[in-house]
N, C-alpha and C positions, 0 to 999 in steps of 0.2 A: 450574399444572396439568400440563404438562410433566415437571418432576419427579417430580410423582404419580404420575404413569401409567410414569413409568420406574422408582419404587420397587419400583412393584406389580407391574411385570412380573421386575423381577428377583427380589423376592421368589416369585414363580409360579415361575420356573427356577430358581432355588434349591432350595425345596421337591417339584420335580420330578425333581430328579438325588441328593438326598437319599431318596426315597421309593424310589425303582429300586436304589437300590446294597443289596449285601450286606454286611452288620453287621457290621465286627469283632467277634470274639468263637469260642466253641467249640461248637461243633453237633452233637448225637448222632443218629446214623442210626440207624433203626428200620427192621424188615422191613414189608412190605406187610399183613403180618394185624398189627400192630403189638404182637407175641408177645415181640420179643426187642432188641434193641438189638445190635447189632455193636460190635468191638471196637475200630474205631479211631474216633477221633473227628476232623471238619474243625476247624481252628484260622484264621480269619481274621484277616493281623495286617494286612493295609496292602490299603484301598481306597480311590484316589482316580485322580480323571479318566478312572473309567470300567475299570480295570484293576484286579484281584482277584488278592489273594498272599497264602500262609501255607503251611501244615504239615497232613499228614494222620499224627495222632499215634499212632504204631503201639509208641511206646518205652519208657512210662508203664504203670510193674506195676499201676496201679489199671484201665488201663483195658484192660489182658486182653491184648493182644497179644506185647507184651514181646519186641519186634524189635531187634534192634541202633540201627535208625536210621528217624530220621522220613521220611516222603517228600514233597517239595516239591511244591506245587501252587501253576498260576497261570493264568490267565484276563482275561474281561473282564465288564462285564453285559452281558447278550442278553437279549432277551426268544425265546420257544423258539413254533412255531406248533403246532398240536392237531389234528395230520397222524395221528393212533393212537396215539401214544406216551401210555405211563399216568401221566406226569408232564411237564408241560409250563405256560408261562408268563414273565413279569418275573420274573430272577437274574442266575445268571452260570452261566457255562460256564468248565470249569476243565479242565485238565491235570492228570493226577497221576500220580506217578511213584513208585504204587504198587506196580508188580510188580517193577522194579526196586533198590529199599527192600526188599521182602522175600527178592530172591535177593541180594540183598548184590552187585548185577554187574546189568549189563547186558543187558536179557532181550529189546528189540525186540518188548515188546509195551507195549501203551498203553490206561490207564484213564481215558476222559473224563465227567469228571460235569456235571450240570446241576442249581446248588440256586436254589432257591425264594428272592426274598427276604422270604416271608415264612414264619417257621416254623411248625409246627404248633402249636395249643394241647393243651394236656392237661387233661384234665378226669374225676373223680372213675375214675383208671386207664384212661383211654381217650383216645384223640386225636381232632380233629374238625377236616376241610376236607381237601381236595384232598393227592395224594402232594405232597414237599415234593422228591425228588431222584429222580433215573436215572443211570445210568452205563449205559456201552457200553465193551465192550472188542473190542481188534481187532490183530493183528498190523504191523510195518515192511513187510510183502510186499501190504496191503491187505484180508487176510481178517477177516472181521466173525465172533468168536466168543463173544457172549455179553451179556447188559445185567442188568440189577436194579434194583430199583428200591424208595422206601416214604417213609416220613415224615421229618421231619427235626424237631426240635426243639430250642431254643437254649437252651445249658448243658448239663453232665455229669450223666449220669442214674446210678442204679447198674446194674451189670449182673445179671442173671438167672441164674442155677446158674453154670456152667463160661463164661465169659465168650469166654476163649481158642477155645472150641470151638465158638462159633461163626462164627468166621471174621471177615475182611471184608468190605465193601462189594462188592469184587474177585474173592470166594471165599475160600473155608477155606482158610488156608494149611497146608501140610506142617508136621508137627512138626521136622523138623533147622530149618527155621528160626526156630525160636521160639529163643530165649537158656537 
């Protein structure tokens, strides 16, 4: 009996730390009216013990950006509380070290997102449930200039007209640094 009850609870914690974590794999951001799809894409390669690491793909001529270099992102899961923010819930909360990937240097500002771990579905050109991410941006001095936020969905989608022009997650980047 003993052992049963110790399979079964570990089977419970297993399938509990399994359910919370974010999926390796690659995840398209979608704007809020879910119009457009941005150009970079989250690449989750290594989640385990609760900590979240990969690449936000900004390098890849397919997917619009076409930057010199990817920007690394890392984190952990958090579950986020639904204090007003238009996306909020069980993911993870990352680091990304997007603006400085796109100035090719050092910029002392900082993009943090919060994705969902569950993506949105898609449904006959439409998505349905809850935003899936947010990001907040804010400078090294502590000024808070800026957030976005919209759906997320898992795998590479095509993009829509001029890809590049719509920017990132982060904001439209300047054309000198496109490649």
């Amino acid at each position: 009996m003993k052992l049963k009850t110790l399979a079964v609870i570990t089977l419970v914690v297993l399938g509990y730390s399994f359910a919370s974590a974010q999926a390796t794999g690659t995840y398209t951001f979608w704007n809020s009216a879910f119009s457009l799809n941005y150009c970079n894409y989250l690449v989750i390669t290594y989640n385990s013990g609760g900590i979240v690491a990969g690449y936000d793909d900004l390098t890849e001529p397919q997917v619009g950006c076409e930057l010199i270099q990817n920007s690394p992102v890392v984190g952990f899961v958090a579950t986020t509380g639904k204090d007003g923010q238009p996306a909020h819930g069980k993911g993870a909360v990352i680091g990304d070290a997007i603006y400085d990937a796109s100035a090719d240097a050092y910029t002392g500002l900082q993009w943090t997102l919060w994705v969902s771990d569950k993506p949105n579905k898609l449904c006959c050109g439409s998505h349905y449930g809850p935003y899936g991410w947010m990001g907040v941006a804010g400078t090294y001095t502590g000024f808070y200039f800026g957030d976005n936020y919209g759906y997320l969905t898992f795998g590479i989608y095509p993009q829509k007209g001029d890809a590049a022009g719509h920017g990132t997650t982060a904001g439209k980047l300047p054309n000198k640094l496109r490649k």
